[in-house]
C-alpha positions as CSV (number, residue, x, y, z in Angstrom):
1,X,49.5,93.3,299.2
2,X,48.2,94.5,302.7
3,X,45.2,96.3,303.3
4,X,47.1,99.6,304.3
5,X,49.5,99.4,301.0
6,X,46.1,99.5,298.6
7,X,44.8,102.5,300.7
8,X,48.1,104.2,300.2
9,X,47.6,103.3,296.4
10,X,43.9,104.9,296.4
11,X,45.8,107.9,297.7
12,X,48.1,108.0,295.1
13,X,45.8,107.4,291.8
14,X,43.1,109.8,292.7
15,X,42.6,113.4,291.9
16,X,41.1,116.4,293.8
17,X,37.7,116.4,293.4
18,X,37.1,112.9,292.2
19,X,36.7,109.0,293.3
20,X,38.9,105.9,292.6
21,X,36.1,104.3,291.0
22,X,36.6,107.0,288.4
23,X,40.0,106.1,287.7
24,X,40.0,103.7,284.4
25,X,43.6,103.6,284.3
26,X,43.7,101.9,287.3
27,X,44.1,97.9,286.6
28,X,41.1,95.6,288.0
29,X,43.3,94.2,290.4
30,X,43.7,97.5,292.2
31,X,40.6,98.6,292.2
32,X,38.4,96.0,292.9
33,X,34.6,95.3,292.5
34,X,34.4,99.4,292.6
35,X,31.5,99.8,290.4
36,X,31.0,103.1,288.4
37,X,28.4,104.2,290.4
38,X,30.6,104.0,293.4
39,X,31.1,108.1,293.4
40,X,31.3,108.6,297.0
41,X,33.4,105.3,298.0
42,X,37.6,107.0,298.4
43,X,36.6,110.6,297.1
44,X,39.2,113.1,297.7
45,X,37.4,116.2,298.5
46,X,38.2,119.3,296.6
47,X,38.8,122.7,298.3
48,X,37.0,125.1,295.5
49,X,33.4,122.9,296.2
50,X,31.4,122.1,299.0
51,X,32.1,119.0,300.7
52,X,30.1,115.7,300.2
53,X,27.6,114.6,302.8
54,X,29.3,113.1,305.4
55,X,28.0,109.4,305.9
56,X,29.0,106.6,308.1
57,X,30.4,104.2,305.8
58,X,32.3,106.2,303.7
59,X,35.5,108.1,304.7
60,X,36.7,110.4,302.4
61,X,40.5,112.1,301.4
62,X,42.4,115.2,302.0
63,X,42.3,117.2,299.0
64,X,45.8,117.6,298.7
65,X,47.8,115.2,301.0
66,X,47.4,111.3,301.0
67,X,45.2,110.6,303.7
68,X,42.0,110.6,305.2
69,X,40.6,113.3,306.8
70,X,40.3,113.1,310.8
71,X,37.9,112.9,313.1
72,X,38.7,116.9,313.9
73,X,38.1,117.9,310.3
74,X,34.6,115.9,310.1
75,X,33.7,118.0,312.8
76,X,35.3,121.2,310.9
77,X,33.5,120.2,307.9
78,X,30.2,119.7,309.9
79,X,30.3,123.3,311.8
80,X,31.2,121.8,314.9
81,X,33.7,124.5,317.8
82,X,36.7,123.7,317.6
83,X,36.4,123.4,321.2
84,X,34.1,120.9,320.9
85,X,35.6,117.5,322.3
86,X,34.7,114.2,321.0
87,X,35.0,111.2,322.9
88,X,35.2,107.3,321.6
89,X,37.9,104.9,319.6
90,X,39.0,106.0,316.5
91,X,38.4,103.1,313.7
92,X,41.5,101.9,311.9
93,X,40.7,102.3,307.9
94,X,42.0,98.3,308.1
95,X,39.5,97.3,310.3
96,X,36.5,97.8,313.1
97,X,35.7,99.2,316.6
98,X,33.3,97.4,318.7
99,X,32.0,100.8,320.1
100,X,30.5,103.8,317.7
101,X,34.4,105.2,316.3
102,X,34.5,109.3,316.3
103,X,33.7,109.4,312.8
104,X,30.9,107.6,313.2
105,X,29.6,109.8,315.6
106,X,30.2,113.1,313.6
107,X,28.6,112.1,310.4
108,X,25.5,110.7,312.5
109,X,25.1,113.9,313.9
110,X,22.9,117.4,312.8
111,X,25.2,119.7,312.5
112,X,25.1,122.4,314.9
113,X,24.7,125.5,312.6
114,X,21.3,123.3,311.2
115,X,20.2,122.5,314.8
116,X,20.8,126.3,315.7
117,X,18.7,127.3,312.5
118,X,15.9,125.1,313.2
119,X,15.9,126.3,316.9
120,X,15.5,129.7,315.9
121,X,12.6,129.3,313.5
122,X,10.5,127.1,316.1
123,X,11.6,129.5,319.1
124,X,9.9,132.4,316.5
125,X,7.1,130.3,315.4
126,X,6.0,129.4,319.3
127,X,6.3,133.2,320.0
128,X,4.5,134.4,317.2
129,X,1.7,132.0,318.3
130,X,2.1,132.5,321.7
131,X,3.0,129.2,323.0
């Protein structure tokens, strides 16, 4: 079975909110050396909870349809304008990108409602010491 048929299989066995590593009725040969503890590894995100931390290794599913989320709704997720355009290759899920892919770049960033906060606070701190 090819790489993109098991991802499609992921999709399939995994419910909102939770991980394939979580899914016990899911034979060995489908899901792999997926230890218990792998609780971020293929989570499908669920719409009534915050959403996990987004990290560079991991890429996680729409709540509802059987895929991954894009590069636009890392961004979404992340508090980013939708404005906001993001440049680079987009990694296959089946393989690599020499260059750093758009998801990549998204979960490696601050988000920009945390850089705007800590901005504030140090622009009041300097003014209330007169710096």
């Amino acid at each position: 079975m090819n790489r993109e048929a098991v991802a499609f299989l992921f999709f399939c066995f995994v419910p909102e909110g939770s991980y394939f590593a979580a899914q016990k009725h899911v034979s060995l040969d489908i899901r792999g050396n997926l230890m218990p503890k792998d609780t971020t590894k293929y989570l499908r995100l669920d719409r009534s909870k915050p959403s996990n931390t987004l990290r560079c290794g991991e890429i996680f599913f729409h709540p509802i349809q059987n895929r991954y989320l894009t590069p636009r709704e890392y961004m979404r997720i992340h508090g980013y304008d939708d404005d906001y355009i993001l440049l680079g290759p987009i990694r296959s899920r089946t393989g690599s990108v020499k260059d750093l892919d758009q998801h990549r770049q998204v979960a490696n960033s601050v988000p920009p409602p945390m850089a705007y906060a800590i901005g504030k606070k140090l622009v009041e701190y300097l003014n209330e010491q007169n710096l």
